[in-house]
C-alpha positions in Angstrom: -15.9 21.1 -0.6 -19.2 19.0 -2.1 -19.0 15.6 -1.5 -18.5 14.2 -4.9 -16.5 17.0 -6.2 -12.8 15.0 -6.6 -14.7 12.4 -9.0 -16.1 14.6 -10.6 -13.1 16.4 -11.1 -11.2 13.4 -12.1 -13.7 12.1 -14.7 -13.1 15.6 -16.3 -9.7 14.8 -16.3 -10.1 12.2 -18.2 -12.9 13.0 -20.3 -10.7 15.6 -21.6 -6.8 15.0 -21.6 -5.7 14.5 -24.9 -3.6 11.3 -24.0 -6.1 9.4 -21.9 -4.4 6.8 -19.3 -4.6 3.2 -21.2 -5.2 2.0 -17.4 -7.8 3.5 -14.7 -8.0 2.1 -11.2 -10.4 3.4 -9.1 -10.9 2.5 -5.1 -13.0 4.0 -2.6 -15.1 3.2 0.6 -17.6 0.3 0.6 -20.5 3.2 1.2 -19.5 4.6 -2.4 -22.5 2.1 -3.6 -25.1 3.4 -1.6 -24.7 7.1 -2.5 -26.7 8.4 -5.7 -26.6 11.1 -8.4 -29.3 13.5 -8.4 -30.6 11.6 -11.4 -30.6 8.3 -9.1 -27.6 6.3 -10.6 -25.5 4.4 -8.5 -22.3 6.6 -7.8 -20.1 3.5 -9.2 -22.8 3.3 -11.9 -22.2 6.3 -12.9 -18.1 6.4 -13.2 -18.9 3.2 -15.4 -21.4 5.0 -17.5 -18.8 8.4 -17.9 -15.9 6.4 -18.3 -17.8 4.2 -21.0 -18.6 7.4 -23.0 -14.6 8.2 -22.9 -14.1 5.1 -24.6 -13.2 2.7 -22.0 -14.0 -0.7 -21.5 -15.1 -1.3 -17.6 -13.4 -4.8 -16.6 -14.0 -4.7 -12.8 -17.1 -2.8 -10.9 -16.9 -4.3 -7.3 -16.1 -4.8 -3.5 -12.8 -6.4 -2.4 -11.7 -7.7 1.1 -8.8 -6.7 1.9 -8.0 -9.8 3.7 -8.5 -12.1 0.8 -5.6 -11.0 -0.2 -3.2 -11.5 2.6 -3.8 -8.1 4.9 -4.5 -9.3 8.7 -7.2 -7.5 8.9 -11.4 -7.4 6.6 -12.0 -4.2 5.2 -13.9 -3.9 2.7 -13.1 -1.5 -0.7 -15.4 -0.8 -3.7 -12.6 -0.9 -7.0 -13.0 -0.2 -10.8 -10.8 -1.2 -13.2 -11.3 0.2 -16.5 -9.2 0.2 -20.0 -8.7 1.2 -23.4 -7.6 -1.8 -24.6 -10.8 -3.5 -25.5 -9.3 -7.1 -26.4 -9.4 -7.5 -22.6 -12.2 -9.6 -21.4 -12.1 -9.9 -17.9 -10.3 -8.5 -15.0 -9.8 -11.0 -12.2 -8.0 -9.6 -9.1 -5.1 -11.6 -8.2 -5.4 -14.8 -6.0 -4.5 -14.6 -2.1 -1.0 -16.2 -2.3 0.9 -16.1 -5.6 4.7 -16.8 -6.0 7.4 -14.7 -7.7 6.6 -16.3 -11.0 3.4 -15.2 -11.3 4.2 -11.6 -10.0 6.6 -11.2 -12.8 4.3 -12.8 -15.4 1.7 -10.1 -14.1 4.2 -7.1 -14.5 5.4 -8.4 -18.0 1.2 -8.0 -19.0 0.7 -4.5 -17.2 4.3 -3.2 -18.9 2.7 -4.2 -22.5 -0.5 -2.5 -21.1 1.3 0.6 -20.3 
């Protein structure tokens, strides 16, 4: 199959289900950044652009390590986090060591989300 073809596919998805997801969390290789559309765009770039014209509000557009948050070993993951809600201002990917408390405060958000 063409490289590109399952994003594409899943934008379509979206694009056209007639409940869209209220939550999108995208992750994919590092090397995601450095590939282009034909029209030069940014592959990331351009999710942010398709998913913007489905109506949802991009709140995270980046590379994480996986060991910044707690896994033994560095790999590095390209994410987007995108939503319909648009009172949301900012995404910030949880801290490295958080306690119970804070997971439950976090779940309590994403069920209201959801």
């Amino acid at each position: 199959s063409k490289r590109g073809a399952i994003i594409e596919h899943v934008l379509d998805m979206i694009s056209e289900a007639s409940k869209k997801p209220a939550l999108i969390i995208l992750e994919n290789v590092v090397g995601i950044r450095s590939t282009y559309t034909k029209e030069g765009l940014s592959v990331p770039n351009y999710i942010q652009e398709s998913l913007k014209q489905s109506g949802y509000k991009i709140l995270f557009n980046d590379v994480l390590d996986s060991r910044d948050y707690g896994a033994l070993t560095s790999r590095n993951r390209w994410f987007l986090v995108a939503t319909l809600d648009h009172s949301f201002n900012e995404f910030k990917p949880l801290p490295k060591y958080i306690n119970d408390d804070e997971i439950n405060y976090i779940v309590k958000e994403l069920k209201m989300i959801i």
